[in-house]
C-alpha positions as CSV (number, residue, x, y, z in Angstrom):
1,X,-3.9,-15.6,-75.0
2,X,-2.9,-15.4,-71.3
3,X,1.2,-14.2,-71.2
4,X,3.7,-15.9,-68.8
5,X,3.6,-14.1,-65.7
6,X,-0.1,-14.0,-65.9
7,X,-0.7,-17.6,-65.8
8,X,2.3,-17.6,-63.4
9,X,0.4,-15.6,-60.9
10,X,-3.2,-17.1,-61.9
11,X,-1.0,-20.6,-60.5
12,X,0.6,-19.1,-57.5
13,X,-3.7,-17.7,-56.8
14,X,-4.7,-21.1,-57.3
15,X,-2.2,-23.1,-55.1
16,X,-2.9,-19.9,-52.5
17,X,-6.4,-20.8,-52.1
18,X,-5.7,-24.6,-52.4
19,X,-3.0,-24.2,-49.4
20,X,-5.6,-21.6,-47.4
21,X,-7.8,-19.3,-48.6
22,X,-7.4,-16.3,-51.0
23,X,-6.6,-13.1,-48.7
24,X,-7.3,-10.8,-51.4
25,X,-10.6,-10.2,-52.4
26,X,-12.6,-8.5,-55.0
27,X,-15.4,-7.1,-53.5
28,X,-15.4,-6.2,-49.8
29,X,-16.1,-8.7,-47.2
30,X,-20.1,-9.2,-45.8
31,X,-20.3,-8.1,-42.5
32,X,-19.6,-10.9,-39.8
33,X,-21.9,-13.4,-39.2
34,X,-22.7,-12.5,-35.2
35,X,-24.0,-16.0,-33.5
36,X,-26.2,-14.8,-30.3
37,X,-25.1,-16.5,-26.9
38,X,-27.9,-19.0,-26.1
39,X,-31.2,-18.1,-24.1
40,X,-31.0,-21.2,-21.8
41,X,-31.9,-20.7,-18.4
42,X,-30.1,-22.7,-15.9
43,X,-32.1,-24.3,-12.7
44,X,-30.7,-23.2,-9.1
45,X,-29.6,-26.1,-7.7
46,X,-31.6,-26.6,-4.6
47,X,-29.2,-27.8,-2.5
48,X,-28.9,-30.9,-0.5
49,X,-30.9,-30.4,2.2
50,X,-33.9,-29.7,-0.3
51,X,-37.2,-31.2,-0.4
52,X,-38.4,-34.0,-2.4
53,X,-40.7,-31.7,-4.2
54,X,-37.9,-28.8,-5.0
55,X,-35.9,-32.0,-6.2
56,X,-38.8,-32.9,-8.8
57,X,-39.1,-29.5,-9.9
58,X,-35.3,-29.1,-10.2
59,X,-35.0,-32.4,-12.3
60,X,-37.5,-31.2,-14.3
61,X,-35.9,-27.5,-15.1
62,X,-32.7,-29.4,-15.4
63,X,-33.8,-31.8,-18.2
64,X,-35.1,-28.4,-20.0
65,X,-32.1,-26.5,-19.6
66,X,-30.1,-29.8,-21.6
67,X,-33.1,-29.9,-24.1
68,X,-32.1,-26.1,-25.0
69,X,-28.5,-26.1,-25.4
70,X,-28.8,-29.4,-27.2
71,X,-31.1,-27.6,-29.5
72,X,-29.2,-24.3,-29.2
73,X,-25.8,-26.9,-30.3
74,X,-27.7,-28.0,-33.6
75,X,-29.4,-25.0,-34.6
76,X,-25.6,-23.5,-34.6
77,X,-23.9,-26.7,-36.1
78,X,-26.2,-25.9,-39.2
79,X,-25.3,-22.5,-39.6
80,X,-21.5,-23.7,-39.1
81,X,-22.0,-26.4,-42.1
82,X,-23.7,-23.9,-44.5
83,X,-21.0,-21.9,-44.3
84,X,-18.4,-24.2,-44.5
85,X,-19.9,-25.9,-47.6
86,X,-20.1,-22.2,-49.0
87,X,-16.7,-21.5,-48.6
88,X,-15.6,-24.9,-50.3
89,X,-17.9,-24.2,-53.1
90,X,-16.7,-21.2,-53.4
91,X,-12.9,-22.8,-53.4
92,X,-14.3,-25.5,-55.6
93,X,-15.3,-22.9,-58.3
94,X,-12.0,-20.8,-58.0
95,X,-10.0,-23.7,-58.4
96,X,-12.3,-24.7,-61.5
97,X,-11.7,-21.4,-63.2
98,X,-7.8,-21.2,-62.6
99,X,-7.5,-24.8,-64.5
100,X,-10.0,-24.2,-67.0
101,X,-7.7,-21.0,-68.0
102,X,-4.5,-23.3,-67.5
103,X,-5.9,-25.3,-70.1
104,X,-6.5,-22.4,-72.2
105,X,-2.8,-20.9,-71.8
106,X,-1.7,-24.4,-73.1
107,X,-3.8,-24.8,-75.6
108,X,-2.5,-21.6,-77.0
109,X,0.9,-22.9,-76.9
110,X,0.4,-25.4,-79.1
């Protein structure tokens, strides 16, 4: 059986992660999660006095260069998703717990 104050602070946890995230933690935090700059290289522009041919190469590089960050934009959009689904499992679970031992307390009480 859970006392008063415990279940009062178990509450106050649960609302605390509910509201924004728990600031305490248990075990120390991983070490960040470092996302690399992207590796795109960007055409010189040739100028406007360029040649038809510099043109064709340029529009080609060009199209590349969009091609990689578009790639480089997704390939860190999933990263960004994992780890937001993590953390709201993670809240998901907490929140679980902190009811399931609401319910307990209760059911003591009666």
């Amino acid at each position: 059986m859970f006392s008063r104050p415990f279940a009062a602070t178990l509450l106050a946890a649960s609302f605390a992660v509910i509201a924004g995230g728990v600031h305490a933690q248990a075990v120390p935090p991983a070490s960040p999660v470092v996302i690399p700059p992207n590796k795109c290289v960007k055409p010189e522009y040739p100028g406007k006095l360029a040649s038809s041919q510099k043109f064709t190469a340029f529009n080609k590089d060009f199209n590349a260069y969009g091609a990689c960050i578009q790639k480089y934009v997704d390939d860190t959009k999933l990263i960004v998703n994992a780890a937001a689904t993590a953390a709201n499992g993670a809240v998901e679970e907490f929140n679980k717990f902190a009811a399931d031992i609401k319910a307990q307390d209760e059911a003591a009480k009666n």
